[in-house]
Phi, psi and omega in degrees: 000132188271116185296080228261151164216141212280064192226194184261004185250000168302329185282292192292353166272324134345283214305331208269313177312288148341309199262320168279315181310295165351266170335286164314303172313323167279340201253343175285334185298314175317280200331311186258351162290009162269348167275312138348313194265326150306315161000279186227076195263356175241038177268167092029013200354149161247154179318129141314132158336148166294326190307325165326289192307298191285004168273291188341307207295301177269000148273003186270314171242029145298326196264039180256135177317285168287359192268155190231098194306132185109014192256154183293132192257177190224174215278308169301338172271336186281327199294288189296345171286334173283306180311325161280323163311314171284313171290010161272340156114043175213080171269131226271105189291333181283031217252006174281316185275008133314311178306273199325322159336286200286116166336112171293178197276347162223055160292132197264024156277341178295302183294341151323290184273007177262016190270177182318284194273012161255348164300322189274339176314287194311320175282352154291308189278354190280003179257348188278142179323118133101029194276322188269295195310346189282299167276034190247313171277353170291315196271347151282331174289159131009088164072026174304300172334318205256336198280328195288317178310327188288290176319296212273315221252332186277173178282107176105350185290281200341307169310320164314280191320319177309310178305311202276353175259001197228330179265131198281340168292345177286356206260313205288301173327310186265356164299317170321300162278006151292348187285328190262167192311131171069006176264025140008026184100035183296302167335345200227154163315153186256358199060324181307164179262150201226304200248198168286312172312307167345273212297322175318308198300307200289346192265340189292331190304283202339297201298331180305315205302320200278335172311306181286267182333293196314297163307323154322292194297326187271342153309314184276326151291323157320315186274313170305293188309285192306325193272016153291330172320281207300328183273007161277337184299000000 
């Protein structure tokens, strides 16, 4: 039991302690469902909780130096997060097309938003609806490239993002741009995953489908079993 005292390093040392236990903890749920899973390699695994998965998750990028929550994630940060998700007892079936979702690392709204002044950009503009799909379709259009540079590096592109996701002229505005050469369905989701919440959500989806095939599948053995029973009677 830790014992606290009123001094100015108790709060960060709790925090630090906390955080290794965290850590220790995850790395035992893993351990033995990887062993679990040598075992027994042709049973069936059952699902971790989600509640698992989704501790993983935000400790994978919590423990990133830079990362921030609402900050944009990359392809390379998603790979190894899965993977850990799988020796934790869930391999994930969509999980190539999750990668694919997710931005590589040098795609250049990434490199963008990963610069000095696109990191304090992204902690302005990450709460707004549809704020990366905005600039994401922006960095496709005709001279896009230079305007998403312009939005990042300059005084006030926040603002810009704020109108076009929020405002109904900002609404009016990305109707507009579906007209021009490459704004395609610039108005609509892009379907990629941007951030971190993006991928819970594609992961929260993943995990109902594998729940329902998982109870499918034992139903349908269930079912096999009774009506072998009955032909032997």
């Amino acid at each position: 039991m830790f014992l606290l005292r009123k001094s100015p390093r108790s709060t960060g040392s709790l925090a630090a302690r906390l955080a290794l236990w965290l850590m220790a903890c995850l790395a035992t749920a893993v351990a033995h469902a990887d062993e679990a899973a040598r075992s027994n390699p042709s049973e069936e695994q059952e699902l971790p909780a989600f509640a698992l998965v989704r501790e993983i998750v935000l400790h994978h990028f919590a423990a990133m130096p830079d990362y921030r929550s609402g900050d944009i994630i990359s392809r390379s940060e998603v790979r190894p997060l899965l993977e850990t998700i799988r020796l934790a007892g869930w391999n994930v079936r969509a999980s190539r097309n999750i990668l694919r979702s997710v931005l590589p690392d040098t795609d250049y709204l990434v490199r963008q938003l990963r610069s000095d002044d696109g990191r304090k950009f992204m902690q302005r503009v990450a709460s707004y609806p549809m704020a990366y799909d905005r600039l994401h379709r922006l960095s496709g259009l005709a001279r896009g490239r230079q305007l998403v540079h312009d939005l990042v590096h300059d005084v006030g592109g926040d603002e810009l993002i704020r109108y076009l996701t929020t405002s109904e002229g900002g609404k009016n505005l990305a109707k507009q741009l579906s007209r021009v050469p490459r704004g395609a369905d610039f108005d609509a989701r892009t379907g990629r995953i941007y951030s971190r919440d993006d991928l819970l959500k594609r992961l929260e989806r993943e995990y109902q489908l594998a729940v329902a095939a998982q109870n499918e599948t034992g139903q349908n053995e269930t079912s096999t079993s009774g009506n072998a029973e009955r032909g032997q009677r």
